[in-house]
N, C-alpha and C positions, 0 to 999 in steps of 0.2 A: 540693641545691638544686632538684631535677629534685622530689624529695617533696615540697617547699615552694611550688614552685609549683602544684602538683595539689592539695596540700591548699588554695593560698589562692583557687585557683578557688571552691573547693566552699565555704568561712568567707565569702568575699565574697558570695556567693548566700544564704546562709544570712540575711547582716546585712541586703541588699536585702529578701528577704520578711520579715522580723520589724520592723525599721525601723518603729518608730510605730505599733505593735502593744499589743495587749492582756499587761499588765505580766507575768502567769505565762508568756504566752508568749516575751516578750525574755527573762525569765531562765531557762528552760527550755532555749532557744535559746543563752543565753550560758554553761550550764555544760554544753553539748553540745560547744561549740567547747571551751571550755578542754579538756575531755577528749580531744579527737580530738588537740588539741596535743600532750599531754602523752605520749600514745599516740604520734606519732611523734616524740618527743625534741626536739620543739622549745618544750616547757616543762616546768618540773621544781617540784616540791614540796619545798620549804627553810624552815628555822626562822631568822626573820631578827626582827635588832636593830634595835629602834625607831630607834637610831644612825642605819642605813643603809636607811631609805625616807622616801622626799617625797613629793611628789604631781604626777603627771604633768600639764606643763602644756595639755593637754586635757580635765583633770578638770573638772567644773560649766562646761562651754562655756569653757573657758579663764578661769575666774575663781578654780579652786585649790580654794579652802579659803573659807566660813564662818566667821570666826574667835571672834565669838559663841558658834557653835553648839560647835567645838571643846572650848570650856569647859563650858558646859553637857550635852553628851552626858559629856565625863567624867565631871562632878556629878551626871550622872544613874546611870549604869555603877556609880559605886564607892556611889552610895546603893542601887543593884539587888543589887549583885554581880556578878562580871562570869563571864560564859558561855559559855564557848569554842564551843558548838554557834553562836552569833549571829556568829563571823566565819570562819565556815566557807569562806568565800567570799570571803576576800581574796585580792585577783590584784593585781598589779602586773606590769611589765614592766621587765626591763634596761636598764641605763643606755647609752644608746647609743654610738657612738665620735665624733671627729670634732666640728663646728659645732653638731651635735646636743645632742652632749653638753653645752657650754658653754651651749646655748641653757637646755637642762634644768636646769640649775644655776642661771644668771641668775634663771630664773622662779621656783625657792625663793629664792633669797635677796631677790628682790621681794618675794616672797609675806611675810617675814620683815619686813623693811625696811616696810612698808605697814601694820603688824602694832603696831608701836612697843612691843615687847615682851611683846608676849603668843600669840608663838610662841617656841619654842625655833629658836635659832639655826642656820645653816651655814656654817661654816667654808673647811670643806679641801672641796673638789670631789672628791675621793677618799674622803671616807666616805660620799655619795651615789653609792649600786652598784642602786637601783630603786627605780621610779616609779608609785606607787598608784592603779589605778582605781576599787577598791573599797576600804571600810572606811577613807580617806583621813582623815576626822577623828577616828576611831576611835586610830590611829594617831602622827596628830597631838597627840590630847590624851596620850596614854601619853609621849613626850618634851619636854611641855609639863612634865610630872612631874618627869622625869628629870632638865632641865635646869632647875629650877625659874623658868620663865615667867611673867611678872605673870598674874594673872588675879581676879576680882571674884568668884569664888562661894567661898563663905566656907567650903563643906565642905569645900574639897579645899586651902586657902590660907593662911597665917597674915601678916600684916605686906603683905599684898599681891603677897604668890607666891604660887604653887604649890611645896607643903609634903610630902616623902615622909611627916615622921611623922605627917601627919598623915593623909595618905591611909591609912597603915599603919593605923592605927587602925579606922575606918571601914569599908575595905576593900583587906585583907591580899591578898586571890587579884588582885584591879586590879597590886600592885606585882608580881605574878607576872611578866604580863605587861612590866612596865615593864623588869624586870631580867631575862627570860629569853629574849621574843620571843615571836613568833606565829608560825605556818604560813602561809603564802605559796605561791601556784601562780602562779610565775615565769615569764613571754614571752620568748623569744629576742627581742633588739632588731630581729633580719631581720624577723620575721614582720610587726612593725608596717611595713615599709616595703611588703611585700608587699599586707598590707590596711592600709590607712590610714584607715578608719572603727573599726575595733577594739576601740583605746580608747575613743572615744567610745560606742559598743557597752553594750560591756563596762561602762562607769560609768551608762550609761541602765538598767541591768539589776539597779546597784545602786540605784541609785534608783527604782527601780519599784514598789517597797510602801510609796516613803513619805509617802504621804498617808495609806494607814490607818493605817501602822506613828505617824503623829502624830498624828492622831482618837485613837488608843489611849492615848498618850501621854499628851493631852491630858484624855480623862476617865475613863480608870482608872488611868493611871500620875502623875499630877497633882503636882508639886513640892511641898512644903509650904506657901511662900507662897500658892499658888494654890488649894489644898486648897478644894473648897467653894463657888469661886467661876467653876465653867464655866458656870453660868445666866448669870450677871453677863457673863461675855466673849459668852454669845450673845446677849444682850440689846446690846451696844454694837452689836455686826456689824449687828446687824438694823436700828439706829438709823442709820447710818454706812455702810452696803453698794449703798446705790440702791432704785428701784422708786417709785411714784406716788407716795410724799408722804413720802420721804426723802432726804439729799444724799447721792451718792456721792462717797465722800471714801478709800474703802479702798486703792483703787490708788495713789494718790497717798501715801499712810501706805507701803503696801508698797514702791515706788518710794525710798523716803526713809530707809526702815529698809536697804533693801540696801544705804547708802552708808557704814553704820555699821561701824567697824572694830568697838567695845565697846559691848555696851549693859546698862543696868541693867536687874535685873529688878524688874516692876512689882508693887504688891501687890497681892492680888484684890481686895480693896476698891472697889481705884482706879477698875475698870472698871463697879463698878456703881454709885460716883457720878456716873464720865462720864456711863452711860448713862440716868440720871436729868435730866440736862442737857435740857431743850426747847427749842434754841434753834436753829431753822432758819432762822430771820435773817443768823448768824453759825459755821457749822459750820465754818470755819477753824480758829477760833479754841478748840474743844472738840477737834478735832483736834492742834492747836498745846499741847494742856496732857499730852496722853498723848506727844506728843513731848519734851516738856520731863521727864516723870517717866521716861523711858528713856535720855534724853539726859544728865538731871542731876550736879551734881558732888558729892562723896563725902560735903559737908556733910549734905547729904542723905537720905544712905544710909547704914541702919541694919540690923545683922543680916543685911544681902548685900539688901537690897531696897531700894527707890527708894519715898521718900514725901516728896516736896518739894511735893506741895498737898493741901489737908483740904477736907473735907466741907462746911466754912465756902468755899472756897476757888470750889467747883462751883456752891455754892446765890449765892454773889453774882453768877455769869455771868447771869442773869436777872434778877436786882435792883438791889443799890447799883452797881455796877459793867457794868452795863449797857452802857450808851453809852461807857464805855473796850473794851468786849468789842469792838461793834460797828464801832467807829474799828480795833483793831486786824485785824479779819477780814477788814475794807476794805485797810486798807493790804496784808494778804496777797494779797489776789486783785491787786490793781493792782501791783503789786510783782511777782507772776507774769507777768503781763501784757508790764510793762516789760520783764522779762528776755527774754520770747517775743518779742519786738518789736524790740526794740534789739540784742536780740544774738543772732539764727537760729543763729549756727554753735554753739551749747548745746547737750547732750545732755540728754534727759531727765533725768538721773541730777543732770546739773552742779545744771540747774535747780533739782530736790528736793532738793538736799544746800543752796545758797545758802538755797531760800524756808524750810524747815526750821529754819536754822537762824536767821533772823526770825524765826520766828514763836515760836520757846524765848525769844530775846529781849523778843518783846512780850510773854510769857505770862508771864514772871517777873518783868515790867515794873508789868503791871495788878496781878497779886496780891503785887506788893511781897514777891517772896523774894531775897536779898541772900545772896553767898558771896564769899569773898576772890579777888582778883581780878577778879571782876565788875565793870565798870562802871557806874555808875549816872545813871539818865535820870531828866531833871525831868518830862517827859511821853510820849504815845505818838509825837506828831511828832517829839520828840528822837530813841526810838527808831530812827523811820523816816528821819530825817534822816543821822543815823550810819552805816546800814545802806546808804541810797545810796549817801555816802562810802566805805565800806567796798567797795563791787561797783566803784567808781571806779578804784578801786586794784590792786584784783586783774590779778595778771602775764595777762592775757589773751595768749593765742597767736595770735590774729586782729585785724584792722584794725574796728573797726565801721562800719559803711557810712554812707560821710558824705553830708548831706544837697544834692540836686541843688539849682542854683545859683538856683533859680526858689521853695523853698523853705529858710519861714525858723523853724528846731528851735527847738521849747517844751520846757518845763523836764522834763515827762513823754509828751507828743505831737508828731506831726509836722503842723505848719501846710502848708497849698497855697498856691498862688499867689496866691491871693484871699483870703488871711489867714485863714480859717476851717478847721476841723478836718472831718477828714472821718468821716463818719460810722462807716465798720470802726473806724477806729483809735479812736475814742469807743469802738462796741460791746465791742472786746476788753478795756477798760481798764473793762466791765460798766457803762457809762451807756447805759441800754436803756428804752425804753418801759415803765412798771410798775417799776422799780426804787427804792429809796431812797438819796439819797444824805444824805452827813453833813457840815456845815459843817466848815472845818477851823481856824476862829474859833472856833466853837463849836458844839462838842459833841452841845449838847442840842436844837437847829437840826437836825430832822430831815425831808427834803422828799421827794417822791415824782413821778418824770420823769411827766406825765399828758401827753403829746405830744412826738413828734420832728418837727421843719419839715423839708420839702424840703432834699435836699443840705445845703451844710454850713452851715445857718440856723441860725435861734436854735430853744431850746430852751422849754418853757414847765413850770416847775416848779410843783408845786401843793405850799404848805404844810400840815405834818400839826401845823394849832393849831386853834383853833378857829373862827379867823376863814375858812378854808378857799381864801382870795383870792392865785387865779394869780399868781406874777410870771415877769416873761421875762427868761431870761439869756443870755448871746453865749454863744456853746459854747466857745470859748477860754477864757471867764470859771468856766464851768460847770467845765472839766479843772484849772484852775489853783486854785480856792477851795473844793472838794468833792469827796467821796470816796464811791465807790460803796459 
């Protein structure tokens, strides 16, 4: 113990000055320590069965596993062939004794559980004997194999598993792995207690290359779906990323896609009808249709790819369907809005997971795509109508904050004492000076805010017909009959 301690002086200094470091340096640094470990017997090099490792619940900031990614790195592995130099570098640490242990256990069988079957299962707590901080989904997909796990890509699945024969086919040396195990540089469970940045370490170290290691991915190692079409995805990014005359809307996509346990893969097509799309009026809603072709249900999805809307589908966002687009893009912002307002104690995540899944709702709403079990809406208010209902319902963990006794709650805003709306809670819910909003009578009733009054005054909307002539609306009037 008296070694372990001297050594963990020297791994603890080492993780302080690399910590947030330039990526060859953390892993230069991370296979300095495994070595110095291994050199005093407090890690060992072992050929271990996909059986018996998980993933340490400090891997990806405590969030496990990818479970998307899980599948498609297989699908990508057994279309490569898989190359024992690329997990050269698998570490994991011992399964610890004690509260620990159990704690470790819980978080795969979470990790599992959250998964709805497109991980391989954990049973017995006794066949988890170590805890991955590298090559974790590498791993993962190899007893995703084994124990034949649902999964969506169609190379490695037959009937909606994952398929040994068929992996076998494709790629024979993948089942090597599956049935014989990998090399593993093993951690005494002390040491983690000794350094307790370690893991965390140690798994930044494996993730250090992978922004090129996905740049590459992306335009020399390119799926077959995708084959052809990385102009197309740079073209959306650029339409969709921010800067002076575009909407940023990327964050909010990325945000929405991490809440995704599965998602489909998109065709390359898709992206470069998106990105044909002109419609800075309504980028909600051009974002809300690349959610829906990731999101979609199997009706769908043909050949392992997601093509639930056509090129017809893109060209009517601008045209006949216009003003549905616009009504729905509105309802998305205000509908954000709402949730930001009404309910503070939301996580970002909650948020993008609820407005998300609106907005698949309105998308397959306006373009009229119908799958079993789907419900079907006579308009977009129906939609939106439902959708409130639906957040109404939700087992919420928190009180929502009732309104003080001097104030009297509107169906989407909070009135003051003086019966009018105040002007933030107008601006959040995007009724701004220069804005257009949309009759919710009608549609085609499309007006544009040309003044905000004093405090919580009236409003003076300027009609977009030809007659061009002002009317004035109460702002309570304005929040309850129009959408921004």
């Amino acid at each position: 113990m008296v070694a372990l301690t001297e050594l963990a002086e020297q791994i603890n200094g080492i993780i302080q000055a690399h910590m947030g470091g330039e990526a060859n340096q953390i892993r230069t640094a991370a296979e300095r320590i495994v070595k110095m470990l291994i050199a005093a017997g407090l890690a060992f090099v072992n050929k271990c069965q996909c059986d018996n490792v998980g993933t340490h619940m400090h891997n990806r900031d405590g969030t496990g596993l990818d479970v998307e990614k899980v599948h498609t790195l297989a699908q990508r592995i057994c279309n490569q062939g898989w190359v024992w130099e690329e997990v050269r570098n698998a570490w994991a640490f011992e399964m610890p004794p004690g509260d620990q242990r159990q704690a470790q256990f819980q978080f795969n069988v979470q990790l599992v559980n959250s998964a709805e079957g497109y991980l391989a299962p954990w049973e017995d707590i006794n066949a988890l004997r170590y805890l991955s901080v590298t090559s974790s989904h590498t791993v993962a997909g190899l007893r995703c194999v084994k124990f034949g796990a649902r999964s969506d890509q169609a190379g490695i699945s037959t009937g909606g598993k994952t398929s040994r024969d068929v992996v076998s086919e494709i790629a024979p040396s993948y089942l090597e792995a599956v049935d014989n195990g990998m090399d593993w540089a093993i951690i005494r469970h002390e040491v983690e207690a000794a350094c307790p940045m370690l893991p965390h370490f140690l798994q930044e170290s494996g993730n250090a290359g992978h922004g090129t290691e996905q740049v590459t991915t992306a335009v020399e190692k390119t799926p077959p779906h995708l084959s052809g079409h990385v102009r197309d995805m740079c073209d959306f990014v650029e339409q969709y990323s921010g800067g002076s005359d575009t909407p940023h809307c990327l964050t909010d996509l990325e945000t929405w896609a991490k809440t995704r346990k599965v998602s489909k893969d998109v065709e390359g097509r898709s992206f470069k009808m998106l990105a044909k799309i002109l419609f800075k009026q309504g980028p909600e809603h051009v974002v809300g249709m690349l959610k829906a072709m990731v999101a979609s249900p199997g009706a769908f999805v043909r050949d392992g790819v997601s093509r639930p809307l056509t090129s017809s589908d893109c060209d009517a966002v601008t045209t006949t369907k216009k003003a549905h687009c616009l009504r729905a893009a509105s309802y998305t912002k205000s509908g954000k809005a709402w949730l930001e307002y009404s309910v503070p104690e939301l996580g970002n995540h909650q948020v993008a997971m609820l407005i998300g899944d609106f907005q698949i709702r309105l998308v397959m709403h306006v373009h009229g795509k119908k799958a079993k079990g789907w419900t079907i809406y006579k308009s977009v208010d129906e939609v939106a109508s439902a959708m409130l209902d639906d957040w109404a319902h939700l087992p919420w963990t928190f009180i929502p904050k009732s309104p003080k006794a001097d104030e009297k709650k509107g169906t989407i805003v909070q009135f003051g004492s003086s019966g009018g709306i105040d002007e933030a809670v107008l601006a959040r819910m995007d009724f701004q000076k220069g804005k257009q909003v949309v009759s919710n009578k009608d549609s085609s009733k499309i007006y544009t805010i040309a003044s905000i009054g004093k405090g919580i005054a009236t409003f003076k909307v300027e009609e977009r017909q030809a007659t061009k002539l002002p009317n004035t609306l109460d702002a309570a009037k304005l929040a309850d009959e129009f959408k921004a």
